[in-house]
C-alpha positions in Angstrom: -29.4 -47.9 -58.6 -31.8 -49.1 -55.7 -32.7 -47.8 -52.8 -30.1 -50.6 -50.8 -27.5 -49.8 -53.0 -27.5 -46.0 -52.1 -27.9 -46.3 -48.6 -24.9 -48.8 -48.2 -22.5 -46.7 -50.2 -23.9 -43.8 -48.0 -23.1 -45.6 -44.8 -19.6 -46.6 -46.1 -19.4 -42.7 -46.9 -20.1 -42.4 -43.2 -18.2 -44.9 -41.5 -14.6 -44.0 -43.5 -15.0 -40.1 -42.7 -15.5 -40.9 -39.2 -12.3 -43.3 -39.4 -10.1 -41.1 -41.1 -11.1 -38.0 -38.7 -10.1 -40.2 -36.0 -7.0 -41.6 -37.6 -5.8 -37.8 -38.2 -6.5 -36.4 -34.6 -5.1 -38.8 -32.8 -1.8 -38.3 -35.0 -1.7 -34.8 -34.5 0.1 -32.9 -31.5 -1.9 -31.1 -28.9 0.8 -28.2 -28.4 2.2 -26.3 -32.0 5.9 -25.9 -32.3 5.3 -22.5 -31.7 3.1 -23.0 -28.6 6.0 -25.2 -27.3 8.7 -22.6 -27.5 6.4 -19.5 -26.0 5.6 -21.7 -23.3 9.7 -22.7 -22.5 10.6 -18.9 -23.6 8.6 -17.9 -21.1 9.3 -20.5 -18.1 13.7 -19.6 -18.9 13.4 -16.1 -19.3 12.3 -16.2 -15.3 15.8 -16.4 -14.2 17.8 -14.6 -17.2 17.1 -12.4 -20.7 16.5 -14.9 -23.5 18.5 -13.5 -26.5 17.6 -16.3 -29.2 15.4 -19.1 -30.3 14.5 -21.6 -32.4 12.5 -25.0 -32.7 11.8 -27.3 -35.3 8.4 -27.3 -36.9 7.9 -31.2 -36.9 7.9 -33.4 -34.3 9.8 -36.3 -34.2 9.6 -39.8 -32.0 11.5 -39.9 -29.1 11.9 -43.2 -27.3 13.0 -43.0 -23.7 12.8 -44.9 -20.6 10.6 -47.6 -22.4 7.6 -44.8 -23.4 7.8 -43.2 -26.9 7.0 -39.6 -27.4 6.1 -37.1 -30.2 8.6 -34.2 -29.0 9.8 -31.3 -30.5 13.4 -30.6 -30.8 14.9 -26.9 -30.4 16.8 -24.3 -28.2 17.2 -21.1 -26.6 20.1 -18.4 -25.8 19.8 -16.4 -22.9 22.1 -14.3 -20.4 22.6 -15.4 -17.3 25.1 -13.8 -14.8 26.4 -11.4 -17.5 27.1 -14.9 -19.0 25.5 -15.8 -22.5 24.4 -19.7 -22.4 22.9 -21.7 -25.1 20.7 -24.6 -23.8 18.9 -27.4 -26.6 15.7 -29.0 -25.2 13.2 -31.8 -26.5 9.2 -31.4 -25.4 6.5 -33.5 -25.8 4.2 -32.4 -28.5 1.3 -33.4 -26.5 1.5 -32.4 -22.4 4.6 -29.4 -23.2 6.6 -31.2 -20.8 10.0 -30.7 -21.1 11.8 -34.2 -21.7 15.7 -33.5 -22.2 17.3 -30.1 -21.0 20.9 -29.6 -22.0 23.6 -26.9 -22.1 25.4 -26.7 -25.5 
């Protein structure tokens, strides 16, 4: 092997590490699922006692009002009023804003 050869398998080396460390942080969310549902935990148990939880693990793509998001699905049960309420939510995976709210 020559001295060429080495360094251009070397630089390919190079060049596909950087492209495939790109290629995975750009796919990956900037909030975990359990990031997402301390932060929404937290912001609904201002105005009631949260009782219950749960979120999925995995993102999934949301498309609404022509934007797609990475958002993570799950919900919360909390008493409000003496009243037990069960609410489902969607969040992006990336800012932690809260996309869809909804009582079930």
């Amino acid at each position: 092997m020559n001295k060429k050869s080495f360094l251009a398998g070397i630089m390919c080396g190079i060049a596909f590490g950087f492209l495939s460390s790109k290629a995975m942080t750009e796919n990956r969310s900037k909030f975990t699922s359990e990031e997402i549902l301390h932060l929404i935990k937290n912001t609904a148990g201002a105005n009631g006692k949260v009782t219950g939880s749960w979120i999925m693990t995995k993102p999934e793509t949301l498309n609404q009002n022509s934007f797609t998001y990475q958002a993570y699905r799950g919900g919360i049960t909390k008493i409000e009023d003496n009243d037990e309420k069960h609410f489902e939510f969607l969040a992006d995976a990336n800012t932690g804003e809260i996309l869809e709210w909804s009582i079930v």
